[in-house]
N, C-alpha and C positions, 0 to 999 in steps of 0.2 A: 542554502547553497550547498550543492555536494563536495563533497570533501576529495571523490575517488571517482576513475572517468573506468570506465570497460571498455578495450577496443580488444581490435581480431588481429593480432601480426600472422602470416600465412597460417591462419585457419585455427591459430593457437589464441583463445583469449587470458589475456593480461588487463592484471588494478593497475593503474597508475595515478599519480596524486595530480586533482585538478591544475590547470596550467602547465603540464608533461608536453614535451616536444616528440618530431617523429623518434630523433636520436635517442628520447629515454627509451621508446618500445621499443630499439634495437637494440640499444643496453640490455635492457631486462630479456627479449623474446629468442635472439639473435643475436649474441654478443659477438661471434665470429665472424659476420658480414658485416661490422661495424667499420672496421678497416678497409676494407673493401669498397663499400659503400664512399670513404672520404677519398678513396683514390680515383674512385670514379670506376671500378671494375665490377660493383654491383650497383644495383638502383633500386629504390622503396616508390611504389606507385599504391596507389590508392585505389577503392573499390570500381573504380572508373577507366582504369589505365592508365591513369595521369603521375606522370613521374611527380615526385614530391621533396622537398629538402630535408633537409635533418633537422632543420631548426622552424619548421612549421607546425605550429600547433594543433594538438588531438583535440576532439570533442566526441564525448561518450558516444561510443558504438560504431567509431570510427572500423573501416574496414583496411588493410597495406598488406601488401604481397611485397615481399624481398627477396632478390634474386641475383646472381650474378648475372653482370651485362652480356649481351649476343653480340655487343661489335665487334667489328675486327680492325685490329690496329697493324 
């Protein structure tokens, strides 16, 4: 069983230890839209466009783009 997963946070690849959530790759890839991300002024979507949580879990090779949000409040 692997010990370390490979994923891509916007186009940067990061180790992270099996069973890592989105939140560790924006810990480790993106530590300053971490805050952002929990207020809801930025969002982590997946290689798909699909907005994703912070507390969903990676599997090797996983693809997340983070970005600040476009809405307007």
């Amino acid at each position: 069983m692997p010990t370390d997963l490979r994923v891509f946070l916007n186009e940067q690849p990061l180790t992270l230890p099996a069973g890592a959530t989105v939140g560790d790759a924006l810990r480790l890839g993106q530590p300053d839209l971490l805050p952002l991300v929990e207020a809801g002024a930025a969002l982590v979507t997946d290689g798909r466009g699909i907005e994703v949580g912070l507390a969903a879990p990676l599997t090797g090779g996983a693809i997340l783009r983070a970005q600040r949000a476009s809405r307007r409040g």
